[in-house]
Structures are given as C-alpha cells and as structure tokens.
C-alpha positions in Angstrom: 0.0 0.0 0.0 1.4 3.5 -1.1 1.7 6.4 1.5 -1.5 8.0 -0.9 -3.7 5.2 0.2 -4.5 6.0 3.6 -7.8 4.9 4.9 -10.0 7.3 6.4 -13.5 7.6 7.8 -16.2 8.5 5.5 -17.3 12.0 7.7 -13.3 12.9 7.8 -13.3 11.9 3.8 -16.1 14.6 3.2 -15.1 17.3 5.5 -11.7 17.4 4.1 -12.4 16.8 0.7 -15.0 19.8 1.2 -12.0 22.0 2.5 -10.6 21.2 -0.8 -13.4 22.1 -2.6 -13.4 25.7 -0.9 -9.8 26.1 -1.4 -10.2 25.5 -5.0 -13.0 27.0 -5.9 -12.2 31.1 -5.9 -9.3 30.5 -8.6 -11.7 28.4 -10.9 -14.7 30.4 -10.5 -12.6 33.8 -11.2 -11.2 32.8 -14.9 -15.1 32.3 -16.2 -16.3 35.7 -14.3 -12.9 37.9 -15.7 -13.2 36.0 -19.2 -17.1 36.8 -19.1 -16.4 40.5 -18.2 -13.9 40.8 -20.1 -15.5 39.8 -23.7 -18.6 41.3 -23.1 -20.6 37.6 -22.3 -23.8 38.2 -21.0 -24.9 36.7 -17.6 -26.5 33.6 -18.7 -23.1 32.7 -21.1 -20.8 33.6 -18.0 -22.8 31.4 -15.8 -22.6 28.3 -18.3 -19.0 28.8 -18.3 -19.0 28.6 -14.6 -20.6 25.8 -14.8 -18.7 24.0 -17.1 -15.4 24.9 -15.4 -16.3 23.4 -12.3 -17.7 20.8 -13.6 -14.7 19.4 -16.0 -12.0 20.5 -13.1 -14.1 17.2 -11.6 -13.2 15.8 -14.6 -9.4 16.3 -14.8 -9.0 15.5 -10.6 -10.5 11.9 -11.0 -8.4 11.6 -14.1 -5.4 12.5 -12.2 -6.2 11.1 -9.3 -7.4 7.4 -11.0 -6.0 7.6 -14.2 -7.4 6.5 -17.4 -4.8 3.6 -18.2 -0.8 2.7 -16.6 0.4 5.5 -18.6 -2.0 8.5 -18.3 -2.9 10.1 -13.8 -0.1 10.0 -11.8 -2.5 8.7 -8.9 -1.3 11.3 -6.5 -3.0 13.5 -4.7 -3.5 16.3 -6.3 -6.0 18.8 -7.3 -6.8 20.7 -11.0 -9.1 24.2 -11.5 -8.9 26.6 -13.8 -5.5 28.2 -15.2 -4.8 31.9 -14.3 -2.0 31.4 -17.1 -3.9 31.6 -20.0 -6.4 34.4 -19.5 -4.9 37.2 -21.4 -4.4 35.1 -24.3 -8.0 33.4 -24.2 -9.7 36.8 -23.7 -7.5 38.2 -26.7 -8.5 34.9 -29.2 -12.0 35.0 -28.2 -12.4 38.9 -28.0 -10.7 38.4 -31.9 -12.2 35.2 -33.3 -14.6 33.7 -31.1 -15.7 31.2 -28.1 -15.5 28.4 -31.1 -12.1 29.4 -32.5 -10.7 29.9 -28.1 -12.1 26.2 -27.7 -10.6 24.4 -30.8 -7.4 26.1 -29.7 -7.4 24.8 -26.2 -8.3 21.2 -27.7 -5.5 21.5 -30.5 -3.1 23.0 -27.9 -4.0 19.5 -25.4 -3.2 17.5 -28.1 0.2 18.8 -28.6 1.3 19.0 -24.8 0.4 15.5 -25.0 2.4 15.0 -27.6 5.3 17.0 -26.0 5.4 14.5 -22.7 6.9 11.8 -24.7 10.0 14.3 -24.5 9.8 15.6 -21.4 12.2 13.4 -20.1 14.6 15.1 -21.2 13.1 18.5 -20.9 13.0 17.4 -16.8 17.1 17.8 -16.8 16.8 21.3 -17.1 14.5 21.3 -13.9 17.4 20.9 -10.9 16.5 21.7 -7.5 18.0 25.1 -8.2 15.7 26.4 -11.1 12.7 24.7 -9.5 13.1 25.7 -6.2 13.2 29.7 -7.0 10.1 28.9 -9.5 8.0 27.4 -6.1 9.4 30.2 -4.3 7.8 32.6 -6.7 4.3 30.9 -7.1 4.0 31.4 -3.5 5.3 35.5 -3.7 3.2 36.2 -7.0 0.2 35.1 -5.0 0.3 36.7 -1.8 -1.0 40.0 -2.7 -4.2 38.1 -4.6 -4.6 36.6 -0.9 -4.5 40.0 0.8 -6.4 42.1 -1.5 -8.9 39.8 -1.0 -8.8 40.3 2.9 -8.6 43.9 2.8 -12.2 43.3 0.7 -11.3 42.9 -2.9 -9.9 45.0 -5.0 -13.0 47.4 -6.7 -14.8 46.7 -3.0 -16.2 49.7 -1.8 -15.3 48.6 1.6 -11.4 48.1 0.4 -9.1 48.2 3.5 -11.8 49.0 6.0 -11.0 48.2 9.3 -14.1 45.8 9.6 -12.5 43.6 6.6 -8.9 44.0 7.8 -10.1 42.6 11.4 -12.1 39.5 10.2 -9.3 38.7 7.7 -6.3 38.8 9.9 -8.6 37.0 12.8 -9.4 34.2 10.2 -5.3 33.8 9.4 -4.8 33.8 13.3 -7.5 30.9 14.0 -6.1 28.8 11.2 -3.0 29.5 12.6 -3.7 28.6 16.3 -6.6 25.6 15.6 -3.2 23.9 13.7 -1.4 24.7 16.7 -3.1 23.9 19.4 -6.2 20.9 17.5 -6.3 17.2 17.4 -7.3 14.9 15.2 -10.1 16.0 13.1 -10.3 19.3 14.2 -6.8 20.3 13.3 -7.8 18.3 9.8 -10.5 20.9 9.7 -8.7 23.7 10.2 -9.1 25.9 7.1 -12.7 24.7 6.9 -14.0 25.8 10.5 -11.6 29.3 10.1 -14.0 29.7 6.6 -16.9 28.4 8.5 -16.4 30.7 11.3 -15.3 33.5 9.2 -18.6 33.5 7.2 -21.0 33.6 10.1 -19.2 36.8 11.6 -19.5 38.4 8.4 -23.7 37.9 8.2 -23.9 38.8 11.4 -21.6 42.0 10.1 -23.8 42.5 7.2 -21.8 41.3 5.0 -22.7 38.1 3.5 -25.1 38.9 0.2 -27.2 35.7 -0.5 -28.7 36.9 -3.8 -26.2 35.0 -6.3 -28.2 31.9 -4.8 -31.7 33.3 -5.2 -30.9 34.1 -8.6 -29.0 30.6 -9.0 -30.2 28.2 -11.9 -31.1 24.4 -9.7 -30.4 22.3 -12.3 -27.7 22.9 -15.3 -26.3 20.0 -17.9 -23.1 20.8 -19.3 -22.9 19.7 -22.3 -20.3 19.7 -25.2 -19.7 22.0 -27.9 -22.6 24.5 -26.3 -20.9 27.0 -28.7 -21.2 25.4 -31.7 -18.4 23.6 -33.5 -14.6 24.2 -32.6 -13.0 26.6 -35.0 -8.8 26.0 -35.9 -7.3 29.0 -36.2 -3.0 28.5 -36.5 -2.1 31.8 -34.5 -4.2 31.1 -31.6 -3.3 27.6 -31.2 0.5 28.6 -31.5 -0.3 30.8 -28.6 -2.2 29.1 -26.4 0.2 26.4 -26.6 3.0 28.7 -25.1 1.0 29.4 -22.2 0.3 25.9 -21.7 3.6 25.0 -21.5 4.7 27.4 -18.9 1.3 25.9 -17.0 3.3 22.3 -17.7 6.1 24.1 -16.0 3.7 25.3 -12.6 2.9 21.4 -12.9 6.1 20.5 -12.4 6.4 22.6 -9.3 3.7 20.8 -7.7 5.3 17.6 -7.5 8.2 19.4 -6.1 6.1 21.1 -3.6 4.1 18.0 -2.7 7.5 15.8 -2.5 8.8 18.2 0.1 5.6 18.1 1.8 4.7 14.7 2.0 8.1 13.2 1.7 7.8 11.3 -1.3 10.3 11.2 -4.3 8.6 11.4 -7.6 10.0 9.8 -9.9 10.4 11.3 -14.2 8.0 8.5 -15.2 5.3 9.8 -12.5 5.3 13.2 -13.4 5.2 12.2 -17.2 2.1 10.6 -16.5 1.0 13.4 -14.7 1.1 15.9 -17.5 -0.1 13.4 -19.9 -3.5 13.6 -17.8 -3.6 17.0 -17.8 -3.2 17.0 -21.8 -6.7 14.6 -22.1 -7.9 17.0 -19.6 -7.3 19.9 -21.4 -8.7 18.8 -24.6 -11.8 17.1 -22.8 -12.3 20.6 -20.9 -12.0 22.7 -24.4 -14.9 20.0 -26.2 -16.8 20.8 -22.9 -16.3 24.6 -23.2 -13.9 25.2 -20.5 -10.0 26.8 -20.1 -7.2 24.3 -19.8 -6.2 23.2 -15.6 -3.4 23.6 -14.0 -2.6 22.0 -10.5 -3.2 23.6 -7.6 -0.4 24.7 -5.3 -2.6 25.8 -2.5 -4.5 22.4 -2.0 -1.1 20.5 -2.0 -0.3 23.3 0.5 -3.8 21.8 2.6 -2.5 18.5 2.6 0.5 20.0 5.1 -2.5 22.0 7.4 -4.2 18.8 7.3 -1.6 16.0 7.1 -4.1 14.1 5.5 -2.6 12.8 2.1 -5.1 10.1 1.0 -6.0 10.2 -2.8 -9.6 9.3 -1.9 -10.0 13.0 -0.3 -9.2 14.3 -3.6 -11.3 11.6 -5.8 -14.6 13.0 -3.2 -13.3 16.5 -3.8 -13.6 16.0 -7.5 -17.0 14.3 -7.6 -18.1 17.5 -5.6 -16.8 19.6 -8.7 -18.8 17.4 -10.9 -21.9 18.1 -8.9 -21.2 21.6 -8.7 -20.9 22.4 -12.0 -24.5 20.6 -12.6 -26.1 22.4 -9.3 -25.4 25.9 -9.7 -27.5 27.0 -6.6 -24.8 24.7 -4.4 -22.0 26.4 -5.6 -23.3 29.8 -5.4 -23.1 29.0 -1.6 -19.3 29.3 -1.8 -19.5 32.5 -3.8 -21.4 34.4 -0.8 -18.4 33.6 1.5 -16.4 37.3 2.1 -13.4 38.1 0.4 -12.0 38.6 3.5 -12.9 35.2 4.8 -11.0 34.2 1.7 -8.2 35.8 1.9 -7.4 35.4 5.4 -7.8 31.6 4.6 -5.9 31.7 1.1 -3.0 33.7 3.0 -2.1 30.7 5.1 -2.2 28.8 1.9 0.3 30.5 0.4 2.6 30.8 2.9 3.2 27.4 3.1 4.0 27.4 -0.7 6.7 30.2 -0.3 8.4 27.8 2.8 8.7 24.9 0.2 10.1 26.8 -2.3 12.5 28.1 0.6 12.8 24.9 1.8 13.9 23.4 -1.7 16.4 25.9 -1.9 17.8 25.2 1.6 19.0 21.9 0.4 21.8 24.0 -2.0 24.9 24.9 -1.1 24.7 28.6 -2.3 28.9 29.1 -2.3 28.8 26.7 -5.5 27.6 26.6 -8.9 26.7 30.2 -8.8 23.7 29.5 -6.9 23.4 32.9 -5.3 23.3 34.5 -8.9 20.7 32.3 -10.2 18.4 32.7 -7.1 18.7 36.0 -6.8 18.5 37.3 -10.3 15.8 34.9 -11.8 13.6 35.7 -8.7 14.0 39.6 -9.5 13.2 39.1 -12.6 10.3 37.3 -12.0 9.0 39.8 -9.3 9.5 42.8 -12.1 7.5 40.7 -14.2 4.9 40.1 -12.4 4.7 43.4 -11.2 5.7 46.0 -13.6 4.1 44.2 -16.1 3.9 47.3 -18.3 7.4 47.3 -19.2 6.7 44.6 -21.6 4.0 46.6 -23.5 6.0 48.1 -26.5 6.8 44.3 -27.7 4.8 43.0 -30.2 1.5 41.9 -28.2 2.4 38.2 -28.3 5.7 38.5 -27.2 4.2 41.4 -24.6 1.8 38.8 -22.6 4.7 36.3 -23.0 6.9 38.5 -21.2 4.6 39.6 -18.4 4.4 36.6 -17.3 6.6 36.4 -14.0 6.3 32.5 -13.8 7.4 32.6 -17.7 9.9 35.2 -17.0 11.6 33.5 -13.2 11.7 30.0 -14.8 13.4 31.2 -18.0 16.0 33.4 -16.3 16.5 30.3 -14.1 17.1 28.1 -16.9 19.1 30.0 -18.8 21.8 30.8 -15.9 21.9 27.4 -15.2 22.7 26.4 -18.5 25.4 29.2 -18.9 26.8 29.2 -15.7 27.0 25.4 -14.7 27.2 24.2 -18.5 26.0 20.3 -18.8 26.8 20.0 -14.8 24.0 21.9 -14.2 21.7 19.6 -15.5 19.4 17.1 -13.6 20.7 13.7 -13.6 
C-alpha cells in the first residue's frame, strides 16, 4: 500500500475533501467571471461557463487522481481548477475570433502538450533543485498579494481596506494558525474549513454576506459539449495558447516538487510524465466541454500540510463534488457568498506554506557553489519585475508582450538560462 492510500473515515473523507473544494473553488470560478467581463458575455453565457469549469476540473482531478490507463494520472493527490495562465491570451482569441475558434485552440493546444510529454524526459534535466526551487518560491510570492487584496475586501470593493475587513481577515489567518497549533485529530484536519466556516458567520452577522447569487442561481444545469457550436482551428491562436500551456506544464512541475517536500515522497520522471499526460486529455476534454485548460493547484497540496491528511480518496470526493457543482449551480453559489475577507485570510495561510517549500527546496543547495546565489537572486528579481511592472513589456509585439509579463514565464526562464550558462551540462538534472 502506497503512502496515498491511507484509509479514512467517510465524515473525515467529506469534510476534508470539502475543504478542498473551498480552497479550489475562488481561482476556478474567477477565470469564467474575468473572461465573461472581459468579452462582453452576458450573464447567462458567463454562468454556463462557470458551470462548465467546475464541472470538467471534476473531470481532470479523478483523471489525475485514477487515471485512465498505466500510462495517463499520476495517482497522486493532487487537485486541478482553472489556469490563471492563460487568461490574457484566451480573452485576446476570443475577443478576436470567437468562443469556437478559443475552444478548438485549447483542444489543439491539449493534443500537442500531449504529444510533447513523450520528450519531457529530457526536458525534466533542465529542472534541478536550483531552477525549481526559485520557480515554487515565486508561485507562492506572485500570489500573496491576490490573498491580501482579497482580505482587505477585494480589490474594486467599496469597503477596500476598512477596518471591519482588515479585522475578520487577519482573525481568520490567526484561527487557522492557532486551531493547527493547538487541535487534534479531526479538528486540526479541519482547520481551514471551521476558520472559513467561522469567518462567514461573523460576516452575516456584520452584514456582510449577500445571498442573492443563490436566489438568482439556476437548480439544475447539464453541461454539455460543444454549447458553442463547433470548434473553429485557427493556426495563431493555437500557437499561442500552446506557449502558455507549457509554462502551465512548467507550474505542474512545481507541484510535484512542492508535494515531494511536503509529503516526503520522491517522484520519480515517469510519475510526473504521466502526470502531464493527464492534464493534456484533460485539457482537450475541458476545451470540447467549453472550459480553459487546468493547472494544479499549489494551494490544495499546501492543505495536505495543514491537514496531514494525504489520502488520494480525499481528492477523488473533492472532484466528484466539482462534478456536482458544475450541474447544481445554486450549491455552488453557496461558496460565492463567503467574504473576500474570509477568503483571503484563509488563502494567505495557503500561500505561505508554498513560499516555505520553495525556501525549503532551496535550503538543500549549497549557495557558495555553482553560482547559486546568482541564479536565485536574479531569476527571482526578474520574475518579481514581471509580475509586477508588467507594463514594461508593453512596447513588444502583443504576443511576445503577454509572454513576457508573465513572472512564472519570466523567473523559470532566467533560471534556466543561468543554469545552463553558468554550470554548462553539470548543471543539469541527472
């Protein structure tokens, strides 16, 4: 029996798998809601794509989780939602050609990641614990302010930085903090469940929990395939939506590097292969079912260290919960009436414990040889700069531009490239 195969009881099963749920959920609701603003989608379309998001992030978890054959899931635990990644690009292709044309791309660009494991073998030796580790460290920075926007209120929020949003977000972090301090058992298992539980009531009795999104919440909705009409091939779009997906390969990669140092495991080239080679049938299953490509999630392999829980079954029942989200609306408009402070109090912790594995990778290197110091310290500058003077990039062409503004693109290339030109072929993973 594998360390992933723990047995636990059915309650524990779906309380935690429901805390993975809630973790999940914000990132993969919020590509659908900015792509829907963003194109000009009317309510019902944006709420279809909802739908369909959640719904085929079930999809991709149980294929990851289960796998659909001994060479396609890794069978770790590990959870898929909806890539931030791709959004400027997908807005741009749709905004340009058309929901049809964005679809057929995702479902080319799946195919060809696919396509592109067969090699990764050799693409993993440029993936030492050097380049990966500052990548990890990077995640975790580049989404830290996300997490405390959203406790300060959100950013647009008339309420933005009021004390009232300030106070329940910080005193969600600290009762995270101190319940996996100080609880036992299931309650310290529960941990980022009863600080969102706890959070949420506070707020309604603040005033500050709106329940209309479930009033207005369709019961029933069947996702169904090609809703858009047939998929469109366009040969720029593809092109570009492959690039993106490969730097989302890349974040995939630093999961398994993040869940290795968390759970103690070693994963092997051939795991990870299979790996991405379920998120390429996921992506083109989640493009016929009109949804953005998935990415894994660092945050939920971050839960598994708040709830040292790391059975696979947690995250099969957290994908069948996606599955019947995405066909209950009015159940998962519950989680979108939770307070963005609530959120990102809770999402904070989350992300902390992503930044200490990336710090914790790096720890393992002796920074007085092979230029270490360099590499760190330049690729993750560069990567902050990125990610947050975006701007700087906007005189390139527009391809190159979104390309370049990416700071996970950006960290992991710099990374890469000083590797390679400081250490030569000894900088390579063996």
């Amino acid at each position: 029996m594998d360390m992933f195969s723990e047995k636990i009881s059915p309650g524990k099963n779906l309380l935690v798998g429901f805390q993975h749920v809630l973790a999940m959920c914000p990132g993969t609701i919020a590509v659908p809601l900015i792509m829907g603003g963003a194109m000009g989608l009317d309510a019902r379309t944006t709420a279809f794509l909802v739908s369909a998001n959640l719904f085929t992030s079930g999809i991709a978890i149980l294929i990851q989780v289960f796998g659909l054959s001994k060479y396609i899931g890794s069978r770790y635990p590990i959870i898929l939602g909806s890539s931030f990644a791709p959004l400027a690009p997908m807005i741009m292709i749709g905004n340009t050609y058309g929901l049809p044309t964005l679809f057929g791309a995702i479902m080319v660009s799946g195919v060809l990641i696919f396509l592109l494991s067969f090699f990764l073998d050799k693409i993993l030796m440029l993936f030492p614990p050097v380049v990966v580790g500052t990548f990890v460290t990077l995640i975790g920075v580049s989404l830290a302010p996300t997490a405390i926007q959203d406790l300060a209120g959100g950013v647009g929020s008339s309420t933005y930085g009021s004390v009232q949003n300030l106070l329940l977000g910080f005193g969600v972090l600290i009762f995270i903090i101190l319940v996996e301090k100080f609880g036992k058992g299931i309650w310290r298992a529960m941990s980022l469940l009863l600080g969102i539980i706890g959070g949420t009531v506070v707020g309604a009795f603040l005033g500050m929990v709106d329940i209309t999104p479930i009033q207005e919440a369709s019961a029933f909705r069947l996702v169904t395939p090609f809703y858009f009409g047939t998929p469109q091939f366009e040969a720029g779009s593809i092109l570009i939506m492959t690039i993106f997906c490969i730097i989302n390969m890349i974040q995939c990669i630093g999961v398994f590097s993040v869940l290795d140092e968390i759970a103690g495991t070693h994963t092997d080239n051939a795991t990870k292969i299979k790996g991405i080679k379920a998120q390429a049938v996921s992506q083109v299953i989640t493009g016929a079912f009109n949804s953005v490509p998935s990415t894994m999630f660092n945050e939920n392999v971050s839960l598994i260290d708040l709830t040292k829980i790391k059975s696979r079954s947690v995250i099969a029942t957290a994908g069948v919960m996606m599955l019947l989200l995405g066909i209950f609306p009015k159940v998962s408009a519950v989680i979108t009436v939770v307070p963005k402070a609530v959120l990102g109090g809770a999402t904070l912790a989350l992300f902390g414990v992503i930044t200490s594995s990336g710090i914790s990778i790096l720890s393992k290197l002796n920074f007085f040889e092979n230029n270490n110091f360099t590499i760190v310290g330049t690729s993750i500058a560069i990567g902050v700069g990125a990610t947050f003077a975006s701007d700087i990039f906007a005189g390139l062409p527009s391809t190159l531009s979104m390309i370049c503004s990416n700071g996970l693109f950006m960290v992991s290339a710099s990374a890469i490239l000083l590797n390679l030109l400081l250490n030569g072929s000894k900088g390579l993973k063996r």
